[in-house]
Biopython code that builds the backbone (N, CA, C, O; Angstrom):
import numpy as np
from Bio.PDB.StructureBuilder import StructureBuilder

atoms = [
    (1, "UNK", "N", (9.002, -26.277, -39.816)),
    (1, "UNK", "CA", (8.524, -24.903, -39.751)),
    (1, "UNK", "C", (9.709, -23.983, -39.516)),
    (1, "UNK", "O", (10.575, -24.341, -38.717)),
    (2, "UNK", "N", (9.824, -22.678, -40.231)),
    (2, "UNK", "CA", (11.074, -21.664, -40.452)),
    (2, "UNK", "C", (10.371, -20.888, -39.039)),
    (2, "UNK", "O", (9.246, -20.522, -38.699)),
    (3, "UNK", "N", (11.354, -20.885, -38.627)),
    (3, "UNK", "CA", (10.982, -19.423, -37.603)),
    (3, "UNK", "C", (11.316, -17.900, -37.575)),
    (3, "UNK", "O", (12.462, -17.452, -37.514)),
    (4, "UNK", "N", (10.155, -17.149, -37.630)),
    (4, "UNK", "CA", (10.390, -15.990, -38.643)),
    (4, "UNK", "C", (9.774, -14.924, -37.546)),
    (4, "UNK", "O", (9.119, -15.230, -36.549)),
    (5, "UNK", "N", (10.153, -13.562, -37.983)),
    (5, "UNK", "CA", (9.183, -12.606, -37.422)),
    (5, "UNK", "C", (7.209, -12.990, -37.258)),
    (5, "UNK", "O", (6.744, -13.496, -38.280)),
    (6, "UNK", "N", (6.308, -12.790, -36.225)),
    (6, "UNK", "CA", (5.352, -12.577, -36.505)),
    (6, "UNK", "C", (5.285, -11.448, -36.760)),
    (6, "UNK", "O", (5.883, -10.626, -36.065)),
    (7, "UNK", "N", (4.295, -10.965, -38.178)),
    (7, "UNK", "CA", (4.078, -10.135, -38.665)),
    (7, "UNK", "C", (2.242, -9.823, -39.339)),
    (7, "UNK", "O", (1.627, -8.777, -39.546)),
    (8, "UNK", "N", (1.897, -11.160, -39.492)),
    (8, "UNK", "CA", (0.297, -10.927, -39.669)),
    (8, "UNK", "C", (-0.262, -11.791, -39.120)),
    (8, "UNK", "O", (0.348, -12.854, -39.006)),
    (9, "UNK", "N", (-1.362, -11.704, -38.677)),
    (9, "UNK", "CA", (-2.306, -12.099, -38.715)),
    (9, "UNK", "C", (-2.425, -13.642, -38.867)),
    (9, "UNK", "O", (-2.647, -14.247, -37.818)),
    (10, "UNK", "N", (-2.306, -14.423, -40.080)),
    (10, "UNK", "CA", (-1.759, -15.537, -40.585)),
    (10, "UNK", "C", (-0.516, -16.451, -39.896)),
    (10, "UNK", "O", (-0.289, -17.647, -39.714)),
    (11, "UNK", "N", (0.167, -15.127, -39.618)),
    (11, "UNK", "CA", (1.876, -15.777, -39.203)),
    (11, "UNK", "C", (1.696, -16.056, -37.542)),
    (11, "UNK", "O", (2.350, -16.832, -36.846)),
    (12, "UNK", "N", (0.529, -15.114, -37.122)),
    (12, "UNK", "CA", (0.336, -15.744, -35.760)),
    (12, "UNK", "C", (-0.942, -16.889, -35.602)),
    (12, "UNK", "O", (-0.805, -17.283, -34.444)),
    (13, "UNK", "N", (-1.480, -17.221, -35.875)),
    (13, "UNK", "CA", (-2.230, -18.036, -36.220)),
    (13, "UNK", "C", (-1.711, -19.550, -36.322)),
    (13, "UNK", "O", (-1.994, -20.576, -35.702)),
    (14, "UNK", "N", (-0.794, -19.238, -37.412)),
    (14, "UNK", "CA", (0.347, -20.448, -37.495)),
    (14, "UNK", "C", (1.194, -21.027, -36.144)),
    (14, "UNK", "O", (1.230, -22.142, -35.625)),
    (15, "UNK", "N", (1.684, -20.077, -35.905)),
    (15, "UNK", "CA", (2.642, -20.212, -34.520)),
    (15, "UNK", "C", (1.713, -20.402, -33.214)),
    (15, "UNK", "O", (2.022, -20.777, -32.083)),
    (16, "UNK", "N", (0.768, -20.108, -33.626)),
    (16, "UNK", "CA", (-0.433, -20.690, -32.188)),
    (16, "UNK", "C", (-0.678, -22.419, -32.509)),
    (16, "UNK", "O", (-0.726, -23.320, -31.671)),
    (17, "UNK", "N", (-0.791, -22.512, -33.793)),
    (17, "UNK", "CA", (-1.072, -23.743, -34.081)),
    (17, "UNK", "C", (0.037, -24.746, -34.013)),
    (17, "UNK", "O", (-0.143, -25.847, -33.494)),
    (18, "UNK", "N", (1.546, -24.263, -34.693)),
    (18, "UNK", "CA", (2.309, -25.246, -34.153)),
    (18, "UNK", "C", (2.322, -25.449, -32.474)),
    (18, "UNK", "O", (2.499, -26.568, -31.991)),
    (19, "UNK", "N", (2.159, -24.508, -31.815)),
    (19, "UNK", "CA", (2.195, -24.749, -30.306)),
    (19, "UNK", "C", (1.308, -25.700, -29.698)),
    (19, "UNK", "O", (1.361, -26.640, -28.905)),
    (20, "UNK", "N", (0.672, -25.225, -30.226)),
    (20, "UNK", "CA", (-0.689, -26.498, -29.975)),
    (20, "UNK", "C", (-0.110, -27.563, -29.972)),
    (20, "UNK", "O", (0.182, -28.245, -28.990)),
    (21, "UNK", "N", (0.225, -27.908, -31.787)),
    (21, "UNK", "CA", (0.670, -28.927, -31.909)),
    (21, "UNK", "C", (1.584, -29.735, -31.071)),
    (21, "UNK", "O", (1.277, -30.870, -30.707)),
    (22, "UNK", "N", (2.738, -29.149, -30.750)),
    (22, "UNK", "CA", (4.011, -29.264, -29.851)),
    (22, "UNK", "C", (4.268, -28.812, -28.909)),
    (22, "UNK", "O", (5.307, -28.296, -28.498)),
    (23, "UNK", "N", (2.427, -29.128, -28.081)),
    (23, "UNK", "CA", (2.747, -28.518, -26.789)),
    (23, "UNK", "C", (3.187, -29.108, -25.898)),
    (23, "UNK", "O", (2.912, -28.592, -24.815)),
    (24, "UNK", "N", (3.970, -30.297, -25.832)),
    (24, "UNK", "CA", (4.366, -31.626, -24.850)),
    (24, "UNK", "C", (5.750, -31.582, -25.565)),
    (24, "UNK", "O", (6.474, -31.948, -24.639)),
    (25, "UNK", "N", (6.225, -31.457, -26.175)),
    (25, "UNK", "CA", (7.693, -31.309, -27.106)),
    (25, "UNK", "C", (8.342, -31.144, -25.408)),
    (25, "UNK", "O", (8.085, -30.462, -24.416)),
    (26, "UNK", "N", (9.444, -32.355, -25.849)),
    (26, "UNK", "CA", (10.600, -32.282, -24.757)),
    (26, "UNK", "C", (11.367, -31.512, -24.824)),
    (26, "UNK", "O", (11.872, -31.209, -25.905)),
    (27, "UNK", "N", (11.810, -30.762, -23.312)),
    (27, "UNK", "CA", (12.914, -29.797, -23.727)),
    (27, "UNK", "C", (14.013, -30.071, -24.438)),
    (27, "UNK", "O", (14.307, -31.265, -24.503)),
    (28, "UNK", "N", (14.772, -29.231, -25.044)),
    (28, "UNK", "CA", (16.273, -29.570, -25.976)),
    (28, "UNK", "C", (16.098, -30.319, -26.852)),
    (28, "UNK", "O", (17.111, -30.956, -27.141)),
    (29, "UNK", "N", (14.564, -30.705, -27.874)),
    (29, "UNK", "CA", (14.708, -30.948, -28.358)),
    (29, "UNK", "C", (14.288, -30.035, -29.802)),
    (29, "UNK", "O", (13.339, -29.281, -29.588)),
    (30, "UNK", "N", (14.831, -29.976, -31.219)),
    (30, "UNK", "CA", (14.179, -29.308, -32.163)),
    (30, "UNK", "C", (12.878, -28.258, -31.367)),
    (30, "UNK", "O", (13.034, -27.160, -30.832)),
    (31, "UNK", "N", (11.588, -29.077, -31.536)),
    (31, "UNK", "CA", (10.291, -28.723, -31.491)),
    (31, "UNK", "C", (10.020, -28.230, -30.114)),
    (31, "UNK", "O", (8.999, -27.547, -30.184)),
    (32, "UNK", "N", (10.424, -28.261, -29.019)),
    (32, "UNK", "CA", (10.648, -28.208, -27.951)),
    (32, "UNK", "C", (11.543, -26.596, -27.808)),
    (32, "UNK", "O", (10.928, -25.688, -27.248)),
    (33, "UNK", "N", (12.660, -26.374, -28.214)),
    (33, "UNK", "CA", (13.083, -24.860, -28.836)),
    (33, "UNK", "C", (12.058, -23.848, -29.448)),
    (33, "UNK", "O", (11.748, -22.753, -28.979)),
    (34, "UNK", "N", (11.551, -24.494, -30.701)),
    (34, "UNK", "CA", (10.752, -24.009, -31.109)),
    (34, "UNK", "C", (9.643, -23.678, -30.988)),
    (34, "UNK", "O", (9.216, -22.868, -31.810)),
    (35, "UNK", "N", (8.623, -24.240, -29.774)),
    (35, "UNK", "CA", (7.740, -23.886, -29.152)),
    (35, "UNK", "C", (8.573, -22.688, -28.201)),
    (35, "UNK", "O", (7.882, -21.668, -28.191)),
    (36, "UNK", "N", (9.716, -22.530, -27.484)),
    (36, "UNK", "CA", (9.823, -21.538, -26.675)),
    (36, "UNK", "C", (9.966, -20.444, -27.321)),
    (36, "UNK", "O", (9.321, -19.555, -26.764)),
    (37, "UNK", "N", (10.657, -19.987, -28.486)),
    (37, "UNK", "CA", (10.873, -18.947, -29.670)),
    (37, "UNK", "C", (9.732, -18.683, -30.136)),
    (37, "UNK", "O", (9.585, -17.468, -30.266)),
    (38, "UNK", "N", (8.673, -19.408, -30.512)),
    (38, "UNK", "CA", (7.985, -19.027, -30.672)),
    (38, "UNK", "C", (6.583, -18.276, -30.054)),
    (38, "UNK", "O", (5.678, -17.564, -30.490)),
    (39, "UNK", "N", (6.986, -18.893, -28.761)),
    (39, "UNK", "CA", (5.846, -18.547, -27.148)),
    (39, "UNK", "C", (6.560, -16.793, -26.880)),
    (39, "UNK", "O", (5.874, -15.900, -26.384)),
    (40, "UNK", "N", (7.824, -16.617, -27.263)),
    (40, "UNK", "CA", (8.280, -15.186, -26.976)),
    (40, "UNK", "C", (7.619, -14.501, -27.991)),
    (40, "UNK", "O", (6.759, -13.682, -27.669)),
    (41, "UNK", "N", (7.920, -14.733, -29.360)),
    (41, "UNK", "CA", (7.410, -14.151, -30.429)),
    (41, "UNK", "C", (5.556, -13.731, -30.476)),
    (41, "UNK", "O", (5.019, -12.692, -30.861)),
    (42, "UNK", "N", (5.044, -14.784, -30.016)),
    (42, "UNK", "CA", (3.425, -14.898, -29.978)),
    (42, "UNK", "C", (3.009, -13.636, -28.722)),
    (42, "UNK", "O", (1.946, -13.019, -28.657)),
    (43, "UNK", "N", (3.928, -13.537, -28.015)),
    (43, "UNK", "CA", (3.788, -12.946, -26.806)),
    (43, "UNK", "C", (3.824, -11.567, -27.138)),
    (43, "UNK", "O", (2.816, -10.903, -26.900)),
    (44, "UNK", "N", (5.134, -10.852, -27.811)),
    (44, "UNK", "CA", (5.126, -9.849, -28.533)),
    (44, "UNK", "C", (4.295, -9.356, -29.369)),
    (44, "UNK", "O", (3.908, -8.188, -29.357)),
    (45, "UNK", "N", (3.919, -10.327, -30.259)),
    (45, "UNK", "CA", (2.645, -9.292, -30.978)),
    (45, "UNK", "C", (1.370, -9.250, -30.482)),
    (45, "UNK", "O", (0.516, -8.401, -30.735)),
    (46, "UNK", "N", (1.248, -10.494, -29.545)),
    (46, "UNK", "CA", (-0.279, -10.061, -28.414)),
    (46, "UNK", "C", (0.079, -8.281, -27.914)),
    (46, "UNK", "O", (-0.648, -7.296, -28.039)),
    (47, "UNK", "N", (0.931, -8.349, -27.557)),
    (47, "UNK", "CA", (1.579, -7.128, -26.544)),
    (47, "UNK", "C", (1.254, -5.656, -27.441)),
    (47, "UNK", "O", (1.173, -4.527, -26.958)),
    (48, "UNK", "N", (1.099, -6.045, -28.872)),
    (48, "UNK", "CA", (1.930, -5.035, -30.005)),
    (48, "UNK", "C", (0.126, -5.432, -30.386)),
    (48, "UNK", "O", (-0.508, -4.762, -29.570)),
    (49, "UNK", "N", (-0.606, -6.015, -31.036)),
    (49, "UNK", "CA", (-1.833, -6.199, -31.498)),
    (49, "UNK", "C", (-3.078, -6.408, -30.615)),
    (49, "UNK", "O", (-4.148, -6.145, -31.163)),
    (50, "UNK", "N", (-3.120, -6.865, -29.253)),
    (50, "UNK", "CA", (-4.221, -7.099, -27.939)),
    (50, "UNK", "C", (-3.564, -6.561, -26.926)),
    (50, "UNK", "O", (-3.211, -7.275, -25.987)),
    (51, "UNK", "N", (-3.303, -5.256, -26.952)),
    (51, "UNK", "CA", (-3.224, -4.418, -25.622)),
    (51, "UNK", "C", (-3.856, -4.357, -24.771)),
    (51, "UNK", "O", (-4.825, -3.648, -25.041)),
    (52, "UNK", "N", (-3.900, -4.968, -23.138)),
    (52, "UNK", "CA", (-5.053, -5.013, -22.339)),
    (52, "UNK", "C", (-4.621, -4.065, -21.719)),
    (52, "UNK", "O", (-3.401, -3.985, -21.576)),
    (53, "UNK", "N", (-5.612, -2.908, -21.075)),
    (53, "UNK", "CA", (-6.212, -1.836, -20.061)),
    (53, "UNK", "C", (-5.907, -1.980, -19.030)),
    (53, "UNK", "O", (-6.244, -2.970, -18.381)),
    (54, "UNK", "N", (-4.877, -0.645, -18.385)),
    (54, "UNK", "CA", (-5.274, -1.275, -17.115)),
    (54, "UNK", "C", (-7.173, -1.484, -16.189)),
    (54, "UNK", "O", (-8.058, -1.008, -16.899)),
    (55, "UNK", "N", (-7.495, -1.863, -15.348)),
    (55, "UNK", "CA", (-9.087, -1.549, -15.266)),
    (55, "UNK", "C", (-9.394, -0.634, -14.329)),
    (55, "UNK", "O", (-8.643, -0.058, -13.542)),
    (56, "UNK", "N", (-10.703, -0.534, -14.493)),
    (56, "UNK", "CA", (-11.090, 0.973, -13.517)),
    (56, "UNK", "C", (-10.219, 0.789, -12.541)),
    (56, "UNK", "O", (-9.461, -0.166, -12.711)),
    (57, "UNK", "N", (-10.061, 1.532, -11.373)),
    (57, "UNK", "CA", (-9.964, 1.899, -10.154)),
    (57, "UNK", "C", (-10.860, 1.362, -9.428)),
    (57, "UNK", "O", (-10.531, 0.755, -8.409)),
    (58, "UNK", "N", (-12.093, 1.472, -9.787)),
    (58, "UNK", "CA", (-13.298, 1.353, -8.779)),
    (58, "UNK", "C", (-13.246, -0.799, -9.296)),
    (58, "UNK", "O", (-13.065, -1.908, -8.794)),
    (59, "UNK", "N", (-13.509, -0.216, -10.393)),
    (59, "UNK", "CA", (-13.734, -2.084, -10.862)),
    (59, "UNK", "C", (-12.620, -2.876, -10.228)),
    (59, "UNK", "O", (-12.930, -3.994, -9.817)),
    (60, "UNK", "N", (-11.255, -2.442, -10.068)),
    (60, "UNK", "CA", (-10.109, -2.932, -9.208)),
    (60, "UNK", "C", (-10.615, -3.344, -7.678)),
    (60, "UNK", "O", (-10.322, -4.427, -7.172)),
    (61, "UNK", "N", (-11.514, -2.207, -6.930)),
    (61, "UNK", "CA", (-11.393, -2.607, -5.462)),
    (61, "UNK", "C", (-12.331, -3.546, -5.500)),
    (61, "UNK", "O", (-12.083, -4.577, -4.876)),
    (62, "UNK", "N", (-13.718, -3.437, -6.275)),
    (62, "UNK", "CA", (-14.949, -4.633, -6.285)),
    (62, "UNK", "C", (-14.905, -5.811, -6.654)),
    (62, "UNK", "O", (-15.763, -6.666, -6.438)),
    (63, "UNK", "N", (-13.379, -6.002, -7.538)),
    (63, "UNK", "CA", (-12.850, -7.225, -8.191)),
    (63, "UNK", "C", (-12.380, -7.662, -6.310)),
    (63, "UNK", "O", (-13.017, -8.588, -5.808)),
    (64, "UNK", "N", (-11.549, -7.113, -5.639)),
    (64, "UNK", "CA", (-10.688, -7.896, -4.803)),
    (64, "UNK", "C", (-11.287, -7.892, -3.627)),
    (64, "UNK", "O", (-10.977, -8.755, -2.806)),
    (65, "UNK", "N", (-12.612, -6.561, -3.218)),
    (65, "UNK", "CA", (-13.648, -7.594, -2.435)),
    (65, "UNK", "C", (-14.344, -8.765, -2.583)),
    (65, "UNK", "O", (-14.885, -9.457, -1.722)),
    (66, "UNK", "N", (-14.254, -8.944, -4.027)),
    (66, "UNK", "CA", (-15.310, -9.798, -4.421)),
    (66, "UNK", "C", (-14.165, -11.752, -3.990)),
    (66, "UNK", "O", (-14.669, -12.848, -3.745)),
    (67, "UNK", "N", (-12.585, -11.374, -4.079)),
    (67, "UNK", "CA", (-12.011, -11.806, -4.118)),
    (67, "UNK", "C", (-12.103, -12.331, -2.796)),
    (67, "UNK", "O", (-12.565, -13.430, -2.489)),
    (68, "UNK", "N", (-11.546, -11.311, -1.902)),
    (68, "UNK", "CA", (-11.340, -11.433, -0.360)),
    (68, "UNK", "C", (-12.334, -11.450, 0.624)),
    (68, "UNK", "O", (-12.212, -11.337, 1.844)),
    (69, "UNK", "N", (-13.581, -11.643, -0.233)),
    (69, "UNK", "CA", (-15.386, -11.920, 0.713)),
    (69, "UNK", "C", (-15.267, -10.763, 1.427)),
    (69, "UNK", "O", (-15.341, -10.845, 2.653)),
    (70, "UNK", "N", (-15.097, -9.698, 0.905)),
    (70, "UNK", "CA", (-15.506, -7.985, 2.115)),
    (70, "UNK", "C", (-16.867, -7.604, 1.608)),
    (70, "UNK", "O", (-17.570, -8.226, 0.812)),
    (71, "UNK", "N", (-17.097, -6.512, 2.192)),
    (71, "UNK", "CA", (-18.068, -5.709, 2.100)),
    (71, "UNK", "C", (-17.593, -4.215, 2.430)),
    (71, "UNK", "O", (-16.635, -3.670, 2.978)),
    (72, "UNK", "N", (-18.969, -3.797, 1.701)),
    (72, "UNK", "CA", (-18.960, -2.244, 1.897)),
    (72, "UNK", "C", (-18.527, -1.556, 3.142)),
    (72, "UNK", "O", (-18.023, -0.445, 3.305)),
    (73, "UNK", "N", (-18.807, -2.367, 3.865)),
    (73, "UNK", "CA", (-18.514, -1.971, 5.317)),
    (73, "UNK", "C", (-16.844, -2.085, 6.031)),
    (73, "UNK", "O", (-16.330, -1.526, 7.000)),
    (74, "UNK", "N", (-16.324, -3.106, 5.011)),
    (74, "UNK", "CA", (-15.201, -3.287, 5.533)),
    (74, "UNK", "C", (-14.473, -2.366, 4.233)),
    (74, "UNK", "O", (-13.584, -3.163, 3.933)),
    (75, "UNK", "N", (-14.355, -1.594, 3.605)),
    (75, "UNK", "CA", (-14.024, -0.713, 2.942)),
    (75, "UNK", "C", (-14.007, 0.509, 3.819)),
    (75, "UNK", "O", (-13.017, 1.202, 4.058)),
    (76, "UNK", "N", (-15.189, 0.679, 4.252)),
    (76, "UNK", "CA", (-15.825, 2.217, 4.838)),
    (76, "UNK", "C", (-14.580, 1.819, 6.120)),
    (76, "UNK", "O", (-13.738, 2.707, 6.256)),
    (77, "UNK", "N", (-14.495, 1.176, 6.596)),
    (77, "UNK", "CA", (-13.350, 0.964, 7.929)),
    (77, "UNK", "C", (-12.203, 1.384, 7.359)),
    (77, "UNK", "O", (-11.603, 2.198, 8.061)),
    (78, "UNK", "N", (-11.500, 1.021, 5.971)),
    (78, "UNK", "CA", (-10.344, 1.366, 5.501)),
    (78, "UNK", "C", (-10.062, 2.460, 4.836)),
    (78, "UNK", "O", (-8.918, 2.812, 4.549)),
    (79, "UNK", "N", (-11.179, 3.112, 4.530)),
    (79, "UNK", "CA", (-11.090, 4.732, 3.408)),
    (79, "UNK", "C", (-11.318, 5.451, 4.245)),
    (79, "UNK", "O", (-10.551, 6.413, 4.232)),
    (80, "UNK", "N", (-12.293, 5.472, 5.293)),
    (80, "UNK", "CA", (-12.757, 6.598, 6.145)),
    (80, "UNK", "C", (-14.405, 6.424, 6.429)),
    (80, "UNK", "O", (-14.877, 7.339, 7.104)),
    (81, "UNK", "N", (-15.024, 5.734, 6.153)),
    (81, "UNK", "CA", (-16.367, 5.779, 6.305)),
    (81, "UNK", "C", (-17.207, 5.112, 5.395)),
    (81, "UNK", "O", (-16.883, 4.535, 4.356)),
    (82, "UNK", "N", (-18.575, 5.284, 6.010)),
    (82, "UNK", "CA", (-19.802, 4.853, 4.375)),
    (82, "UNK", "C", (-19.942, 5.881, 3.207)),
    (82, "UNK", "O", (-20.138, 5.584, 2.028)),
    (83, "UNK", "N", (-19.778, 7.448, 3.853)),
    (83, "UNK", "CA", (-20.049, 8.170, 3.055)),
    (83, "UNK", "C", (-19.155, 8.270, 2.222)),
    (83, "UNK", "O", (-19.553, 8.567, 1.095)),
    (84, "UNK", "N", (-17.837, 8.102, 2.375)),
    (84, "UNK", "CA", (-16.479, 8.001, 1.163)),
    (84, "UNK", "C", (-17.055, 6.399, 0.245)),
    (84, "UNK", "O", (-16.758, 6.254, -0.941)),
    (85, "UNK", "N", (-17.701, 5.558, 0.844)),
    (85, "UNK", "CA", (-17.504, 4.380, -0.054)),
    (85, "UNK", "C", (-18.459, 4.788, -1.214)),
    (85, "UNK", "O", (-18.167, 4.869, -2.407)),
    (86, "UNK", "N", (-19.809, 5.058, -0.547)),
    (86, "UNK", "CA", (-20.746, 5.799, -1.594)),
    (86, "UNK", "C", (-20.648, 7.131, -1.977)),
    (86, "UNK", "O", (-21.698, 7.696, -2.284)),
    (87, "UNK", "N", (-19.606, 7.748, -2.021)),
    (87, "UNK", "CA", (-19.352, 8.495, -2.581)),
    (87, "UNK", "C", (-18.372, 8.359, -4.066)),
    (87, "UNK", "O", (-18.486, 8.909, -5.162)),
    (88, "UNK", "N", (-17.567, 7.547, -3.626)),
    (88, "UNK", "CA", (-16.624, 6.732, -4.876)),
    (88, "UNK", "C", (-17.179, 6.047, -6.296)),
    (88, "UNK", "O", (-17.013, 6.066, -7.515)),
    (89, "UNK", "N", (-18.406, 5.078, -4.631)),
    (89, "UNK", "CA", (-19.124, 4.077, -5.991)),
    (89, "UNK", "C", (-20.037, 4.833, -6.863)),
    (89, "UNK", "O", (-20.284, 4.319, -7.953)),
    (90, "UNK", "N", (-20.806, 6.423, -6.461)),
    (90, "UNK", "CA", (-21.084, 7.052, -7.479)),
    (90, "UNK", "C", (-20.552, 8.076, -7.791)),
    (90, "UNK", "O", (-21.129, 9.134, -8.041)),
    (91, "UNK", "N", (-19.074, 7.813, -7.815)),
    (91, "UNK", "CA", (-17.985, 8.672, -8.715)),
    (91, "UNK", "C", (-18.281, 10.118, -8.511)),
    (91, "UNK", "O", (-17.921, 11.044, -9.237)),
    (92, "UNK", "N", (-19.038, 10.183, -7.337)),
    (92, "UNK", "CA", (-18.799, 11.978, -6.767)),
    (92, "UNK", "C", (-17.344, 12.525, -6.462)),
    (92, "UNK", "O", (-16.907, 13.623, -6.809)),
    (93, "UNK", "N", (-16.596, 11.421, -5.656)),
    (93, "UNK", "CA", (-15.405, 11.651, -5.409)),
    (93, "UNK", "C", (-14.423, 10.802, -5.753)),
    (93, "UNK", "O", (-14.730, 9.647, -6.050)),
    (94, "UNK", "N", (-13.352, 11.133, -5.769)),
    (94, "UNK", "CA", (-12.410, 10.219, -6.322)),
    (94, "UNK", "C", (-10.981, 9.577, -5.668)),
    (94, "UNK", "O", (-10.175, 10.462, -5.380)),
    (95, "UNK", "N", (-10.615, 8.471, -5.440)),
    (95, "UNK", "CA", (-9.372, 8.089, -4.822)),
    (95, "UNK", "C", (-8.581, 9.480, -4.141)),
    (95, "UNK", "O", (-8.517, 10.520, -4.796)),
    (96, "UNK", "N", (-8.064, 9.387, -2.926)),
    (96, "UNK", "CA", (-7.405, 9.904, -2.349)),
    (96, "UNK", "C", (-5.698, 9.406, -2.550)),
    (96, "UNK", "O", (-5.669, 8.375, -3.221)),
    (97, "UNK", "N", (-4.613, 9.770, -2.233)),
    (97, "UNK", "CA", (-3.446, 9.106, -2.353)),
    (97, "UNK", "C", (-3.417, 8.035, -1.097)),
    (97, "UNK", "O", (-3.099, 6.846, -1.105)),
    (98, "UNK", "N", (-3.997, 9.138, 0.314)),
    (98, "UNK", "CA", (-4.304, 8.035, 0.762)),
    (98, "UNK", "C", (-4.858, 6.801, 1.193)),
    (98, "UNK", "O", (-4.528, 6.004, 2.072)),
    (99, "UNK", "N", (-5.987, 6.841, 0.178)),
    (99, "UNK", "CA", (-6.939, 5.246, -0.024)),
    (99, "UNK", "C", (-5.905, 4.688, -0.734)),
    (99, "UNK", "O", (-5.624, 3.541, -0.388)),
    (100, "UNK", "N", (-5.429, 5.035, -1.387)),
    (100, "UNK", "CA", (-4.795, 4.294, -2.285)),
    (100, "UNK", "C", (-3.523, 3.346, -1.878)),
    (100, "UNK", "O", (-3.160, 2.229, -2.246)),
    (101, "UNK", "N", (-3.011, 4.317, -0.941)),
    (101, "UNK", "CA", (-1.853, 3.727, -0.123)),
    (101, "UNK", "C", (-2.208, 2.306, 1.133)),
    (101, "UNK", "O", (-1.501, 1.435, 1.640)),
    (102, "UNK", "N", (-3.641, 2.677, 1.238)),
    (102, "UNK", "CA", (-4.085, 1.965, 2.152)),
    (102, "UNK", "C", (-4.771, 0.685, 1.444)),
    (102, "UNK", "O", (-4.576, -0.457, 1.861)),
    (103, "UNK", "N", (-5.465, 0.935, 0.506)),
    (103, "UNK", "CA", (-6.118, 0.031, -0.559)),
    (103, "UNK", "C", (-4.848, -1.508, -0.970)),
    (103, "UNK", "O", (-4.922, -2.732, -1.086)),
    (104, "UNK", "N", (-3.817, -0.447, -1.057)),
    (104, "UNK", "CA", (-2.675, -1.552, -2.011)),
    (104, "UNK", "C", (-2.143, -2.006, -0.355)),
    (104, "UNK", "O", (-2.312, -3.162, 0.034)),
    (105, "UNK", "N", (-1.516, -0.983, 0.503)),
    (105, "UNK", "CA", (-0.977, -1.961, 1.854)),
    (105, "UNK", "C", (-1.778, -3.058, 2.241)),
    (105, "UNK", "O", (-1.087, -4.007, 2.611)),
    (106, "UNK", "N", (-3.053, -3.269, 2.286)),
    (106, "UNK", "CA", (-3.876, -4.113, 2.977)),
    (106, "UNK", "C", (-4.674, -4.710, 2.428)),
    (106, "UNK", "O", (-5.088, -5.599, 3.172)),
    (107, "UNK", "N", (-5.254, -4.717, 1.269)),
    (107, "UNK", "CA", (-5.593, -5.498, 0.119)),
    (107, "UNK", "C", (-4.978, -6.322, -0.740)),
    (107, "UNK", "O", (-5.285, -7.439, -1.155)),
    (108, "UNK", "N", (-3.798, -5.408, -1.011)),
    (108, "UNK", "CA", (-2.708, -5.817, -2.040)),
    (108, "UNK", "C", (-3.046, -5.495, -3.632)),
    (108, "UNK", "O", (-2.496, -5.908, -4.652)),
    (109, "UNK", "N", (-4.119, -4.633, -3.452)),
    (109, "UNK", "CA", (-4.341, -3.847, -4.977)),
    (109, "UNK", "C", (-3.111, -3.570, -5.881)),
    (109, "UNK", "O", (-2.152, -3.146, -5.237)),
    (110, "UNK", "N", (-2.931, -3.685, -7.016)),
    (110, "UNK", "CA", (-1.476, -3.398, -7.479)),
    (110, "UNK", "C", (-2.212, -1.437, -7.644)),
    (110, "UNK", "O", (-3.342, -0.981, -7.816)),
    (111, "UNK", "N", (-1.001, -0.895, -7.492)),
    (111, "UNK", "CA", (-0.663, 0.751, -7.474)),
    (111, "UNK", "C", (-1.346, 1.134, -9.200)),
    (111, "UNK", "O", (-2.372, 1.774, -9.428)),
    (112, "UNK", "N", (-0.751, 0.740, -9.848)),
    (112, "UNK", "CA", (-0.787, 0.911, -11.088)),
    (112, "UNK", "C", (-2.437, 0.354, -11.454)),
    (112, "UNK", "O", (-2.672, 0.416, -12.661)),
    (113, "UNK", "N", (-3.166, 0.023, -10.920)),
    (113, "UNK", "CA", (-4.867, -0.066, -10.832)),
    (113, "UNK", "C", (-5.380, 0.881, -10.101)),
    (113, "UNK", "O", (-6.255, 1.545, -10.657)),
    (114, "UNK", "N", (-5.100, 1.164, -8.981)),
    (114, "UNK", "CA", (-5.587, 2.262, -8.090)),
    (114, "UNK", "C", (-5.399, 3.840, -9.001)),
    (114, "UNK", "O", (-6.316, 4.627, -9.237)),
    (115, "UNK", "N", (-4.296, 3.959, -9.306)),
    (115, "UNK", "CA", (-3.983, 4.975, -10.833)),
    (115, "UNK", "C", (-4.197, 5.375, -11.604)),
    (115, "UNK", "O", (-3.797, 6.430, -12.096)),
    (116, "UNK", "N", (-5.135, 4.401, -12.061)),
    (116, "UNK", "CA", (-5.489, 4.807, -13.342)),
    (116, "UNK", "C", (-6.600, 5.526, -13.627)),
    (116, "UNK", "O", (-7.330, 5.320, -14.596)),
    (117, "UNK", "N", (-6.724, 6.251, -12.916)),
    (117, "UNK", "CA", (-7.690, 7.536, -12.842)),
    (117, "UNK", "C", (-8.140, 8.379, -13.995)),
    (117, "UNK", "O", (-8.884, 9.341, -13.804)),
]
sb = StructureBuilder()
sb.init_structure("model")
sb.init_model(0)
sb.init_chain("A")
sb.init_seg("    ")
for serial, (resi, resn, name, xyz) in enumerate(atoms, 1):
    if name == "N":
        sb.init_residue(resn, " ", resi, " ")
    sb.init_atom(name, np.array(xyz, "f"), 0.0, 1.0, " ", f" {name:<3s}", serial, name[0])
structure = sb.get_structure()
């Protein structure tokens, strides 16, 4: 197999499939190279053709309670109350800088989710 730009559709398809194929390929060897050149390449046009989102804000904090077993209640302790939590969850109001600061210090929310407003 030539190793070439991915460019369609086809050409990534292919390069998923040799990987497959040569997914145990020892390092330094031929096929083993060529699975890594080609894992960069495959990577790039995901990047360039399946752009993922960052996700809500709100869907961010319910993902990492859901993560870290909290509750509503242990939110309302960290934003300011019940009425800020239900106020958020029906999008009356919106992130503060400082929920946000507090969200990512003590959760570990990445910034760039809390943001995306």
């Amino acid at each position: 197999m030539n190793i070439k730009p991915i460019k369609t559709r086809k050409d990534y398809e292919n390069a998923l499939k040799f990987i497959e194929e040569n997914f145990d390929a020892k390092p330094n060897t031929s096929e083993g190279e060529r699975v890594i050149i080609l894992s960069i390449l495959i990577e790039k046009y995901e990047e360039e053709h399946f752009p993922i989102d960052a996700p809500d804000p709100l869907e961010a904090i319910k993902f990492r309670m859901e993560q870290l077993g909290l509750t509503n209640r242990d939110l309302a302790v960290l934003i300011g109350g019940r009425n800020r939590v239900s106020e958020l969850f029906n999008k009356k109001r919106s992130l503060t800088l400082t929920m946000m600061k507090s969200l990512h210090k003590e959760w570990g929310i990445p910034a760039e989710s809390l943001l995306s407003t």
